[in-house]
PDB file of N, CA, C and O in Angstrom:
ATOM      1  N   UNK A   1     -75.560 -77.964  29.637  1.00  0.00           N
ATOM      2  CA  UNK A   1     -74.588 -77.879  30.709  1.00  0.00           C
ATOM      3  C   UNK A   1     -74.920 -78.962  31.735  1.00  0.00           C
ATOM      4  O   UNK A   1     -76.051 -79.024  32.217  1.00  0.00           O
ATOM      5  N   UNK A   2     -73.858 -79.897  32.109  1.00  0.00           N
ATOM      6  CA  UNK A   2     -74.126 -80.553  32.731  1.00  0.00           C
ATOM      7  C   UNK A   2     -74.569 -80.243  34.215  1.00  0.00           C
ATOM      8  O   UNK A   2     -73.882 -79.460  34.871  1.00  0.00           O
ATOM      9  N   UNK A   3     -75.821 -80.895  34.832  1.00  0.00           N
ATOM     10  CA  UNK A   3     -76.787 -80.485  36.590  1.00  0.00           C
ATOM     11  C   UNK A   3     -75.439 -80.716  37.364  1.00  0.00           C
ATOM     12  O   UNK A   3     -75.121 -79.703  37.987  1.00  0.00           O
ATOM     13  N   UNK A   4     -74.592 -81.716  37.498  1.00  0.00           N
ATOM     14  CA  UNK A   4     -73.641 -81.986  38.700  1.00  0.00           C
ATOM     15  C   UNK A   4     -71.810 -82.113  38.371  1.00  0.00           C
ATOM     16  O   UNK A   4     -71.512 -82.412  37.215  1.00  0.00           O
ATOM     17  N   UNK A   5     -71.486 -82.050  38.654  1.00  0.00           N
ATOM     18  CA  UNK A   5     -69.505 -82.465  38.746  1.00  0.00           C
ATOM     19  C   UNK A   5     -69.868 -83.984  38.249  1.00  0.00           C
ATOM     20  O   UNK A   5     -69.463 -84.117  37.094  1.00  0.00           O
ATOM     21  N   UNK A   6     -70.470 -85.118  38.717  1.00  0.00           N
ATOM     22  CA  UNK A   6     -70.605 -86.430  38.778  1.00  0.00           C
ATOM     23  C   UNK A   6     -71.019 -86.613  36.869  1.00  0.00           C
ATOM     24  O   UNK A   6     -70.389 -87.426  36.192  1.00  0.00           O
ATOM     25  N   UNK A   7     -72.239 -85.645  36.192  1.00  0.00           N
ATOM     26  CA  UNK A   7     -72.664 -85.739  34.977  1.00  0.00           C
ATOM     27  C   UNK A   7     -71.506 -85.509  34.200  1.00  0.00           C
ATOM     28  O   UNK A   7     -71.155 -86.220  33.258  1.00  0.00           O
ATOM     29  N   UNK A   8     -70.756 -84.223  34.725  1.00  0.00           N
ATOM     30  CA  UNK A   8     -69.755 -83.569  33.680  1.00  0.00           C
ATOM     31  C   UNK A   8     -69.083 -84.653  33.836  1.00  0.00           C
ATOM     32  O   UNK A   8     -69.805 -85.401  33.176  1.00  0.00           O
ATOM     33  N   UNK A   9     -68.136 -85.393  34.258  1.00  0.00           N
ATOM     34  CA  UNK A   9     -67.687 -86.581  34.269  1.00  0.00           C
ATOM     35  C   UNK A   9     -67.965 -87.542  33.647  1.00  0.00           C
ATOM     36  O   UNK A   9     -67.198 -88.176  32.923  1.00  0.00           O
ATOM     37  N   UNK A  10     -69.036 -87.750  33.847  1.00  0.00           N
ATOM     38  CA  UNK A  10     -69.547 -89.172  33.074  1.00  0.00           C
ATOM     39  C   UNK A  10     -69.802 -89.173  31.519  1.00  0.00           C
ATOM     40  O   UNK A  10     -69.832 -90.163  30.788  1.00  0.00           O
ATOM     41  N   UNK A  11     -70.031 -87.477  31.068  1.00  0.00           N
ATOM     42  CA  UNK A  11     -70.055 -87.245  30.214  1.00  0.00           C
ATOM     43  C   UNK A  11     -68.681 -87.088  29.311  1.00  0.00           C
ATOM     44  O   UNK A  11     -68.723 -87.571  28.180  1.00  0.00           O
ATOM     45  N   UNK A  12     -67.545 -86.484  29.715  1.00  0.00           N
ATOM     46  CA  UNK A  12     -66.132 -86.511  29.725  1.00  0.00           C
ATOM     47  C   UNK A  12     -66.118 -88.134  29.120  1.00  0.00           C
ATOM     48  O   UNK A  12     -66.054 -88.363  27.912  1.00  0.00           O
ATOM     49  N   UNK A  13     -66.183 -89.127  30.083  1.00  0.00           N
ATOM     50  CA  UNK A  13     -65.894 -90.680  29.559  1.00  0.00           C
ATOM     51  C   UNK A  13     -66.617 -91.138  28.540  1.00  0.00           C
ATOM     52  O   UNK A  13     -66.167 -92.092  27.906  1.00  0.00           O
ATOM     53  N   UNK A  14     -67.827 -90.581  28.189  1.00  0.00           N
ATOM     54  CA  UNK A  14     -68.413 -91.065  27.001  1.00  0.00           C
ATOM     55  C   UNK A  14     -67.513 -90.431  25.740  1.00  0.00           C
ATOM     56  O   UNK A  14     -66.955 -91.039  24.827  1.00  0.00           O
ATOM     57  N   UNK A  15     -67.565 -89.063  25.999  1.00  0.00           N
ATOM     58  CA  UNK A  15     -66.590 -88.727  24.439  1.00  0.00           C
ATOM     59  C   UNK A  15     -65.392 -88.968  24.427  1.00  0.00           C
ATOM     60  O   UNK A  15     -64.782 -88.752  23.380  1.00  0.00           O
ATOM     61  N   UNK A  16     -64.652 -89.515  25.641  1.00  0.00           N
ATOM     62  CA  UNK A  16     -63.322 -89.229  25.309  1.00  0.00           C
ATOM     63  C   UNK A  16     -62.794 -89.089  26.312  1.00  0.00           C
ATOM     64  O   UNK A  16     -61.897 -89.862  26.648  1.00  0.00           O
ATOM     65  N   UNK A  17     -63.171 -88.114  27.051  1.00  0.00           N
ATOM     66  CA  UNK A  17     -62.517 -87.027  27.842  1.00  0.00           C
ATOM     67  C   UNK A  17     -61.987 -86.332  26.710  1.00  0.00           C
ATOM     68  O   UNK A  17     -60.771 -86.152  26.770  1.00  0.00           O
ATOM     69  N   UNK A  18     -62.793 -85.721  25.302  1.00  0.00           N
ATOM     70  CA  UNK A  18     -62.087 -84.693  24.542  1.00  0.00           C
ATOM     71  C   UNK A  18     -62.835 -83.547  24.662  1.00  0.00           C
ATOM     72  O   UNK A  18     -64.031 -83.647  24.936  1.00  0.00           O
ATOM     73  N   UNK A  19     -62.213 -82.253  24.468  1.00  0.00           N
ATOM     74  CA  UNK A  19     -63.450 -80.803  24.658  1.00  0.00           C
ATOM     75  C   UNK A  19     -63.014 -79.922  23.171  1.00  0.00           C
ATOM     76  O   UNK A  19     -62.009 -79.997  22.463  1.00  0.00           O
ATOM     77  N   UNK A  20     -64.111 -79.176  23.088  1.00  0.00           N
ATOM     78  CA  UNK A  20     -64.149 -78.626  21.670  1.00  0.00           C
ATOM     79  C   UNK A  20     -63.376 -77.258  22.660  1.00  0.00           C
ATOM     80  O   UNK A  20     -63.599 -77.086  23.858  1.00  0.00           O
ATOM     81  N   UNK A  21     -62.602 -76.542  21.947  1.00  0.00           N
ATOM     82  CA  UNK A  21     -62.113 -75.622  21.634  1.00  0.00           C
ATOM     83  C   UNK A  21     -62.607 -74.084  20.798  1.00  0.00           C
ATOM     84  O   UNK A  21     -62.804 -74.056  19.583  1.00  0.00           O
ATOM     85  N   UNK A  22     -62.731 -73.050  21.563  1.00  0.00           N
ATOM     86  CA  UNK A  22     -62.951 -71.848  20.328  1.00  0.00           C
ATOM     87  C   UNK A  22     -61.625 -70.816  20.652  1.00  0.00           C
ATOM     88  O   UNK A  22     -61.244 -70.355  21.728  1.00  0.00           O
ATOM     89  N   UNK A  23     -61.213 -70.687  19.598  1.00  0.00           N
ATOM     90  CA  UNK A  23     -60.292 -69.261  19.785  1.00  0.00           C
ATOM     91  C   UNK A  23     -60.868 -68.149  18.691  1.00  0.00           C
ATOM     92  O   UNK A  23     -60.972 -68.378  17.486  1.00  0.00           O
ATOM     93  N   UNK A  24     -61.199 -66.987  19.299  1.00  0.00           N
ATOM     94  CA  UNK A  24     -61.512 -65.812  18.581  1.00  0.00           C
ATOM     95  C   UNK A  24     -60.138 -64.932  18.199  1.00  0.00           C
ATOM     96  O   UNK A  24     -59.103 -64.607  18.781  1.00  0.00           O
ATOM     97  N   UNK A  25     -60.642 -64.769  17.092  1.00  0.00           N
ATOM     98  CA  UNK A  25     -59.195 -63.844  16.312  1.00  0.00           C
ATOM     99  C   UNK A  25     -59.310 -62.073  17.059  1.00  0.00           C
ATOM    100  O   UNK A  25     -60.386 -61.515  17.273  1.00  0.00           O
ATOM    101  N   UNK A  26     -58.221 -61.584  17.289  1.00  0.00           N
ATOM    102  CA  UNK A  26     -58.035 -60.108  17.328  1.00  0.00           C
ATOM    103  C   UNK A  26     -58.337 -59.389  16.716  1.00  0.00           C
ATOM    104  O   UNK A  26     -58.621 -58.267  17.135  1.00  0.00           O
ATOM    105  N   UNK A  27     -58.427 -59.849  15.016  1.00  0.00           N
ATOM    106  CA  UNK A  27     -58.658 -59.176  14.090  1.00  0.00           C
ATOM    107  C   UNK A  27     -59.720 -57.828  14.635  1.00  0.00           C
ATOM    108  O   UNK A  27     -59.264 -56.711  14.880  1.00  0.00           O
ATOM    109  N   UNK A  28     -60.783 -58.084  14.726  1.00  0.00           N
ATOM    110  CA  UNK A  28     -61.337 -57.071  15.373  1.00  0.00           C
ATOM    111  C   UNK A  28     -61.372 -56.001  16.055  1.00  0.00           C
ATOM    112  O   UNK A  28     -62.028 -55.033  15.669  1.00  0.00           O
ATOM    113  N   UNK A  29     -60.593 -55.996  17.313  1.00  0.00           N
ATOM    114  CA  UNK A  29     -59.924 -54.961  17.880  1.00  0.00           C
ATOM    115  C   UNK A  29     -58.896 -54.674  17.479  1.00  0.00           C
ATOM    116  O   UNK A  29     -58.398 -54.064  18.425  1.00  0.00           O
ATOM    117  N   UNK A  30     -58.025 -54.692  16.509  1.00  0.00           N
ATOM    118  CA  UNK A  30     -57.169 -54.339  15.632  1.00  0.00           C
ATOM    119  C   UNK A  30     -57.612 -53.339  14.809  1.00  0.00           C
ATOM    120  O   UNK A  30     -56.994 -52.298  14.586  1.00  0.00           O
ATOM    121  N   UNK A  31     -59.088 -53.761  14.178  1.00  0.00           N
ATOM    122  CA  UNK A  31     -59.653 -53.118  13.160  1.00  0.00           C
ATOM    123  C   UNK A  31     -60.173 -52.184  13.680  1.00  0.00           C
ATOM    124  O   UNK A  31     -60.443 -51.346  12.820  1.00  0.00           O
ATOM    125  N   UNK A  32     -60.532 -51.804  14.897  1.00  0.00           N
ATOM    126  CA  UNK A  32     -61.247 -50.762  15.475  1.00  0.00           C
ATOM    127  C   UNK A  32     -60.118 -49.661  15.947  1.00  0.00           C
ATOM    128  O   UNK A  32     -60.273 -48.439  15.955  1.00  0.00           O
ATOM    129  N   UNK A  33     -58.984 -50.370  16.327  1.00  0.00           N
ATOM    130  CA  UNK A  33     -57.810 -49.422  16.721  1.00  0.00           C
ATOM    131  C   UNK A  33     -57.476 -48.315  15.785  1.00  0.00           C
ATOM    132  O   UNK A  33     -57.284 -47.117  15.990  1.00  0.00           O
ATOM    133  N   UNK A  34     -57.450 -49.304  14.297  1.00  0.00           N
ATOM    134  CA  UNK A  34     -56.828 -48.672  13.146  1.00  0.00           C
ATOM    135  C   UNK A  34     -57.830 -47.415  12.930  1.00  0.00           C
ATOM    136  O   UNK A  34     -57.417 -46.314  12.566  1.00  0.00           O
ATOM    137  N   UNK A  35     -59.330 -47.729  13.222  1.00  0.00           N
ATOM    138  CA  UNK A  35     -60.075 -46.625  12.994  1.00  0.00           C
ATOM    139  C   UNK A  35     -60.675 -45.558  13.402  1.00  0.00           C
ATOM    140  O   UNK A  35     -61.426 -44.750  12.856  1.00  0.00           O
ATOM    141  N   UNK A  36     -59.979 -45.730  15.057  1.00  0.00           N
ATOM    142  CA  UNK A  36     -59.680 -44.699  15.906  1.00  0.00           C
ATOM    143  C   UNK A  36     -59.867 -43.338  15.915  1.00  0.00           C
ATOM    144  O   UNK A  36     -58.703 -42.968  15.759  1.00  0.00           O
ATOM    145  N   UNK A  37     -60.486 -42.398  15.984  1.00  0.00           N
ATOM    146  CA  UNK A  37     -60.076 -41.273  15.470  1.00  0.00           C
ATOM    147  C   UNK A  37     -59.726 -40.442  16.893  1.00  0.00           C
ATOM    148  O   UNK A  37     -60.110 -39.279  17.021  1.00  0.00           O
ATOM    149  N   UNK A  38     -59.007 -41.094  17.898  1.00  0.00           N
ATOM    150  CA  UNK A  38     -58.865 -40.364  19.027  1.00  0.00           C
ATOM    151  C   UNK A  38     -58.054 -38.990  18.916  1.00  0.00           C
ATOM    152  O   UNK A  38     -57.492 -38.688  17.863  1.00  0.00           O
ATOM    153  N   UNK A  39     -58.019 -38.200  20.010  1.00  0.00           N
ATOM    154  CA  UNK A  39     -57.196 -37.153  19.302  1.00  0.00           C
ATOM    155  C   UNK A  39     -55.553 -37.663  19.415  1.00  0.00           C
ATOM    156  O   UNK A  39     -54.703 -37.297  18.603  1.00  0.00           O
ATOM    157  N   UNK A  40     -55.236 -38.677  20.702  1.00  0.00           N
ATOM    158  CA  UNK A  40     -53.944 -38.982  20.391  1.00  0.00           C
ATOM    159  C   UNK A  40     -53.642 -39.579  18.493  1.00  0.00           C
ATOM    160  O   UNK A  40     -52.806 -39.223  17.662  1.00  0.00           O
ATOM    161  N   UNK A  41     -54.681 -40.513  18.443  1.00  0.00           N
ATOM    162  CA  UNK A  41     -53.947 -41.045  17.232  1.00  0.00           C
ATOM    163  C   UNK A  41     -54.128 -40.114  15.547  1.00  0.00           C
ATOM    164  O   UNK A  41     -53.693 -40.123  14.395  1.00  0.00           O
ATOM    165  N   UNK A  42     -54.916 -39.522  16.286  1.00  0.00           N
ATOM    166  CA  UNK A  42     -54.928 -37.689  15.463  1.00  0.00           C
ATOM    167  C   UNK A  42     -53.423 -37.177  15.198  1.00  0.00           C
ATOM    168  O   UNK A  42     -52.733 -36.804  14.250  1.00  0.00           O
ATOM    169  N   UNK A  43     -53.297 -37.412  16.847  1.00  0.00           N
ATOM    170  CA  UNK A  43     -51.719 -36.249  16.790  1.00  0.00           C
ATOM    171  C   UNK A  43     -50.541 -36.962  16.148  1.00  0.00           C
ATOM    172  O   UNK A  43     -49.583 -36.472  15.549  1.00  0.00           O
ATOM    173  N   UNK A  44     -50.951 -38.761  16.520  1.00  0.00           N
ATOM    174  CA  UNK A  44     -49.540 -39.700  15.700  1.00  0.00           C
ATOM    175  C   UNK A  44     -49.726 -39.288  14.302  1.00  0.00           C
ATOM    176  O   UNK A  44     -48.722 -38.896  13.705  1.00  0.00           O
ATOM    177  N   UNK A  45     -51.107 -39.322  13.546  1.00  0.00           N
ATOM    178  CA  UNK A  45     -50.868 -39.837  12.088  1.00  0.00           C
ATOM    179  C   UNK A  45     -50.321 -37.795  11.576  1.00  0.00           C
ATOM    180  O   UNK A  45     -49.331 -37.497  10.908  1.00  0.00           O
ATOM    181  N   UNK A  46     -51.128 -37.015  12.043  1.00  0.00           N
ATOM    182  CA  UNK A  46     -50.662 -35.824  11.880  1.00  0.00           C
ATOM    183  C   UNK A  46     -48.926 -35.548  11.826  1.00  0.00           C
ATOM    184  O   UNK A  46     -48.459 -35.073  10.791  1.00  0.00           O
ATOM    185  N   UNK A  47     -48.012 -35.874  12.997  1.00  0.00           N
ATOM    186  CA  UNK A  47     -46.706 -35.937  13.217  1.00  0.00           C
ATOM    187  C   UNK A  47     -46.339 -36.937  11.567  1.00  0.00           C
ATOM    188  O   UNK A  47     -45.580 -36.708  10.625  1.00  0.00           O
ATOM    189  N   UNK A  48     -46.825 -37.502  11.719  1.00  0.00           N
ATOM    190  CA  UNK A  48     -46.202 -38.730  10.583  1.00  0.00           C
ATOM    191  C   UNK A  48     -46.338 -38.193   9.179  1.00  0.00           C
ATOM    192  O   UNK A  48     -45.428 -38.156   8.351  1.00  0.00           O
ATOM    193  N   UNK A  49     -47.506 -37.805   9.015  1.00  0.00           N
ATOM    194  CA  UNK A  49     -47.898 -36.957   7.753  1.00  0.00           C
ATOM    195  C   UNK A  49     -46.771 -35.645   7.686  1.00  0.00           C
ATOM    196  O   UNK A  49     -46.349 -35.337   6.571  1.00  0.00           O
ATOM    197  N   UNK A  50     -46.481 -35.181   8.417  1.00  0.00           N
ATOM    198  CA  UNK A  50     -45.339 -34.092   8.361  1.00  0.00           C
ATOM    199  C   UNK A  50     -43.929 -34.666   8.240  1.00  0.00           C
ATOM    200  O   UNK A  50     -42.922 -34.194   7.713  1.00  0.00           O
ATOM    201  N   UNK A  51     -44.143 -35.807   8.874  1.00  0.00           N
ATOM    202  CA  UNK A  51     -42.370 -36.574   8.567  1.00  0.00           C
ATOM    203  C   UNK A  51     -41.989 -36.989   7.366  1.00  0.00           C
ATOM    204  O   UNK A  51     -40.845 -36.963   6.914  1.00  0.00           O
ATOM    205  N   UNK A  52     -43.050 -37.410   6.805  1.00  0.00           N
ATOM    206  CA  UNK A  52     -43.277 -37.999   5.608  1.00  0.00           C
ATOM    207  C   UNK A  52     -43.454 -37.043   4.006  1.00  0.00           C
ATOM    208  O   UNK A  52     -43.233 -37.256   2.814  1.00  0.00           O
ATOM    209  N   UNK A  53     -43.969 -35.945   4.837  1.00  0.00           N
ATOM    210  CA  UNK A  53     -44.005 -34.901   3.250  1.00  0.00           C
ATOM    211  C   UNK A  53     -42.734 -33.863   3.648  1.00  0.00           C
ATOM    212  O   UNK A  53     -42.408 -32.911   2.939  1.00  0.00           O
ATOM    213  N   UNK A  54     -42.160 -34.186   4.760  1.00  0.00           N
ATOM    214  CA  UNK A  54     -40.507 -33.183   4.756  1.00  0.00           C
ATOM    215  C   UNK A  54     -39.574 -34.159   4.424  1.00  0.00           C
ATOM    216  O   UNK A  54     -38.438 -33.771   4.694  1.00  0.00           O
ATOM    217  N   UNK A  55     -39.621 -35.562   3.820  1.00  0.00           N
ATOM    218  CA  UNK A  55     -38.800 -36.332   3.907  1.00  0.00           C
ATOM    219  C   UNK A  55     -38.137 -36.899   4.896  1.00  0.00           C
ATOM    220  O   UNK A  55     -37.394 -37.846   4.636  1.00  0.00           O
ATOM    221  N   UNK A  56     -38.250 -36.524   5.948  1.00  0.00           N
ATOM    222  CA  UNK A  56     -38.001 -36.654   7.075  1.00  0.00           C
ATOM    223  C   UNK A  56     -38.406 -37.856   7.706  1.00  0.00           C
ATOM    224  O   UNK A  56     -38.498 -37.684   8.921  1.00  0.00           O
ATOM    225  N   UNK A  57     -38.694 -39.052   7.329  1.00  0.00           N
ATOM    226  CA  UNK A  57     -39.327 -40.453   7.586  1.00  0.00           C
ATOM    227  C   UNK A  57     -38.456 -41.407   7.183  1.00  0.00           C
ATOM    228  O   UNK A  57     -38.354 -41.554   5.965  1.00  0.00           O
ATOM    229  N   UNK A  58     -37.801 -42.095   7.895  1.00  0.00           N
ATOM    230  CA  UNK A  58     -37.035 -42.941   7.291  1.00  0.00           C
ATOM    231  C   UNK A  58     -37.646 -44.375   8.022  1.00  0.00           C
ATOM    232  O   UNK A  58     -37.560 -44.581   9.232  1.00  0.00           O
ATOM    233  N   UNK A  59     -38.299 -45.354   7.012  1.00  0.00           N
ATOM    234  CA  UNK A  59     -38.418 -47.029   7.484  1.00  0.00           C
ATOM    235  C   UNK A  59     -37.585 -47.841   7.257  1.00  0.00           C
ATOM    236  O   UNK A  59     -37.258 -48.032   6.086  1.00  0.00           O
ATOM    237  N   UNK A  60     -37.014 -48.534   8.255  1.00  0.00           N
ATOM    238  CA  UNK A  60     -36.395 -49.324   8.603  1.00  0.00           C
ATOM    239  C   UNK A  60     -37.140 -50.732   7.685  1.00  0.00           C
ATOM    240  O   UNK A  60     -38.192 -51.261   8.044  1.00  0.00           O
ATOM    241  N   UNK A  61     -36.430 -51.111   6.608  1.00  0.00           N
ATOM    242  CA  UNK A  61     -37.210 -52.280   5.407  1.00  0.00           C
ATOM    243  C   UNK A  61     -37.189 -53.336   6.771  1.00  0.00           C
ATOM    244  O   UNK A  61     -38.267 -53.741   7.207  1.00  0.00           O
ATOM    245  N   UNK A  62     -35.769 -53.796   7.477  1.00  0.00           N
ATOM    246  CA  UNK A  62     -36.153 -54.877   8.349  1.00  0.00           C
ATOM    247  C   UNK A  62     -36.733 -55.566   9.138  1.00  0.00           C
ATOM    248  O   UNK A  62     -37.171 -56.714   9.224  1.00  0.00           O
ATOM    249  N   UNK A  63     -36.627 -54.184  10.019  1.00  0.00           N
ATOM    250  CA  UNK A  63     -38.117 -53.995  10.554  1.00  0.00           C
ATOM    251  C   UNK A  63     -39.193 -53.761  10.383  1.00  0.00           C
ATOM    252  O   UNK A  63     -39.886 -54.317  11.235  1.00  0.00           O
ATOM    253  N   UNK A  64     -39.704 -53.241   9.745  1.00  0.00           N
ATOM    254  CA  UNK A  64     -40.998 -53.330   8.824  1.00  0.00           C
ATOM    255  C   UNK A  64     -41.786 -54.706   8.640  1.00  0.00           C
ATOM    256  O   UNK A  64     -42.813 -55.229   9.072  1.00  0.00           O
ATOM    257  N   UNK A  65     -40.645 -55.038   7.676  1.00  0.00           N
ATOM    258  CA  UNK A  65     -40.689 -56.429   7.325  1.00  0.00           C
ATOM    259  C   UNK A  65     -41.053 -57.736   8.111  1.00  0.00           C
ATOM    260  O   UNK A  65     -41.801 -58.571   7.602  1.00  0.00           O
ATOM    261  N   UNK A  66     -40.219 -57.990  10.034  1.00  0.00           N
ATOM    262  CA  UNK A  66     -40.377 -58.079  11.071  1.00  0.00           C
ATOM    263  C   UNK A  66     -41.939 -57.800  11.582  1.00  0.00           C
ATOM    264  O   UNK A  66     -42.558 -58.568  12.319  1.00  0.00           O
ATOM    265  N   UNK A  67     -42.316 -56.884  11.188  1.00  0.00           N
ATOM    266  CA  UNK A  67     -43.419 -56.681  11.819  1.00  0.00           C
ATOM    267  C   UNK A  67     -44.571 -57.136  11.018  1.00  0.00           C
ATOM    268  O   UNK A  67     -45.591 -57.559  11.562  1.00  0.00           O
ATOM    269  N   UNK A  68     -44.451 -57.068   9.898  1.00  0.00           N
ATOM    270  CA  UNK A  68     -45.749 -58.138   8.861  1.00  0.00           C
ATOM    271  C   UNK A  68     -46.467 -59.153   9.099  1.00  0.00           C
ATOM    272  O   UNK A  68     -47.643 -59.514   9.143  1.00  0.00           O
ATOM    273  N   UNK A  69     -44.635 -59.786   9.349  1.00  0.00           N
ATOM    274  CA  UNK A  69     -45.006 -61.659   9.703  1.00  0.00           C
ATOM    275  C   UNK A  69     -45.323 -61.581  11.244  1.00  0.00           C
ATOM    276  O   UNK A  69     -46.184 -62.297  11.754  1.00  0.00           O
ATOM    277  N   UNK A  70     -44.834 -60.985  11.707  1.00  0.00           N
ATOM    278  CA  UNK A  70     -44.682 -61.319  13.316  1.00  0.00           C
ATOM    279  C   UNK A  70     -46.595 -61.105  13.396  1.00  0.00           C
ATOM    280  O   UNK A  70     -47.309 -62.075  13.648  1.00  0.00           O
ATOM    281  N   UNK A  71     -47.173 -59.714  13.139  1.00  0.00           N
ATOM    282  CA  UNK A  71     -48.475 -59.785  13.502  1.00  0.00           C
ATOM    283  C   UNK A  71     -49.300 -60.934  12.027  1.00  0.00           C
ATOM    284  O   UNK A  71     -50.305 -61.621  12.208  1.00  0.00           O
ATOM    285  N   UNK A  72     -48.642 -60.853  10.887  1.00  0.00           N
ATOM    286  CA  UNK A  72     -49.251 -62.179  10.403  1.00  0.00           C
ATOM    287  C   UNK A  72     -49.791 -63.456  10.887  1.00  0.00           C
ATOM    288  O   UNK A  72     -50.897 -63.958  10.688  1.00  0.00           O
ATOM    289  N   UNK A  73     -48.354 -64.063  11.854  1.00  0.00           N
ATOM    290  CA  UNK A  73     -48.510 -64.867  12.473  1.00  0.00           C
ATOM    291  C   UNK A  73     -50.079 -65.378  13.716  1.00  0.00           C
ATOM    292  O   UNK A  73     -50.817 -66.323  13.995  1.00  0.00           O
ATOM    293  N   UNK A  74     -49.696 -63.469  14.187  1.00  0.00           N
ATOM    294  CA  UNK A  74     -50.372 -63.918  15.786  1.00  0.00           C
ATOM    295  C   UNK A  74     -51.779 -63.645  14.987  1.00  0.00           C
ATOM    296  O   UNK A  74     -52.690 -64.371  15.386  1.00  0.00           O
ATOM    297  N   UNK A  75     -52.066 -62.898  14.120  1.00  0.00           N
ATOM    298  CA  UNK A  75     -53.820 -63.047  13.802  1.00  0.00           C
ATOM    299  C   UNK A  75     -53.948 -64.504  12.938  1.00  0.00           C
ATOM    300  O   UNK A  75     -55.133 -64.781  12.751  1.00  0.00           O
ATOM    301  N   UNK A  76     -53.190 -65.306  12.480  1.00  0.00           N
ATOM    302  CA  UNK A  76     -53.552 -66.523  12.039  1.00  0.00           C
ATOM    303  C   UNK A  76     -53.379 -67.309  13.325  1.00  0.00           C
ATOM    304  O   UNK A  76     -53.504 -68.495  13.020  1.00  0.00           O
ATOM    305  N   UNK A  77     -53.174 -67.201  14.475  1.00  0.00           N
ATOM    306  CA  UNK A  77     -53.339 -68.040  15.577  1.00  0.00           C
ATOM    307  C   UNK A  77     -51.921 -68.874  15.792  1.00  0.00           C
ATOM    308  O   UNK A  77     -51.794 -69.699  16.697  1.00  0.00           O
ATOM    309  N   UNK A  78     -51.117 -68.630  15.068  1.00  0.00           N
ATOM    310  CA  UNK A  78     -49.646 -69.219  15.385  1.00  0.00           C
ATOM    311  C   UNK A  78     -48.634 -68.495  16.453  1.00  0.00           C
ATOM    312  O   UNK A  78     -48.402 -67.286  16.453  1.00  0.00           O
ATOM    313  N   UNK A  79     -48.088 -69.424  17.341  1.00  0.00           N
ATOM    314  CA  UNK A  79     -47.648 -69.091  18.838  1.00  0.00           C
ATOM    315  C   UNK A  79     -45.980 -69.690  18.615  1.00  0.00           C
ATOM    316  O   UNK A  79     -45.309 -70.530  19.214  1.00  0.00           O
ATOM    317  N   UNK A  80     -45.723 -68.797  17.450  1.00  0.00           N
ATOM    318  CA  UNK A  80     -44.119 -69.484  17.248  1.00  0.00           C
ATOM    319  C   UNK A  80     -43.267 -68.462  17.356  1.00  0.00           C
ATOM    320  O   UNK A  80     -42.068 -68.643  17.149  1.00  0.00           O
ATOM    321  N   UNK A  81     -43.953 -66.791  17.823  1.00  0.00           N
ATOM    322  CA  UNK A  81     -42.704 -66.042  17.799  1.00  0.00           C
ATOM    323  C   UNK A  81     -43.105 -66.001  19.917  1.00  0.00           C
ATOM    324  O   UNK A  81     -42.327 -65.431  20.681  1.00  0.00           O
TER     325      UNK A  81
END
């Protein structure tokens, strides 16, 4: 780390003025969400499990579908939706 404002500078003009970049993926807290066992997400998958064995569940293919790519996108780091 550069000692002064004056180093970081001078250092800036030697490379470039280019800076390395990190982006960390979500993936992670995604993965921890999914494995949740709070009692809310108790009570979602419970409700769902009953919608689903009364027939009573109907998915929307479009949306569904919509939602694949869309979070596809944002965990591969693409900022196009």
């Amino acid at each position: 780390m550069p000692a002064s404002r004056s180093e970081g500078q001078q250092q800036n003009r030697r490379t470039g003025g280019t800076t390395d970049q990190v982006q960390i993926s979500n993936l992670s807290f995604y993965m921890a969400a999914a494995r949740s066992d709070s009692p809310a997400q108790m009570e979602k998958l419970s409700a769902l499990r009953t919608a689903v064995s009364g027939g009573q569940y109907q998915a929307d293919a479009n949306v569904v579908s919509a939602s694949i790519i869309q979070e596809s996108l944002q965990l591969s780091g693409a900022n196009w939706l």
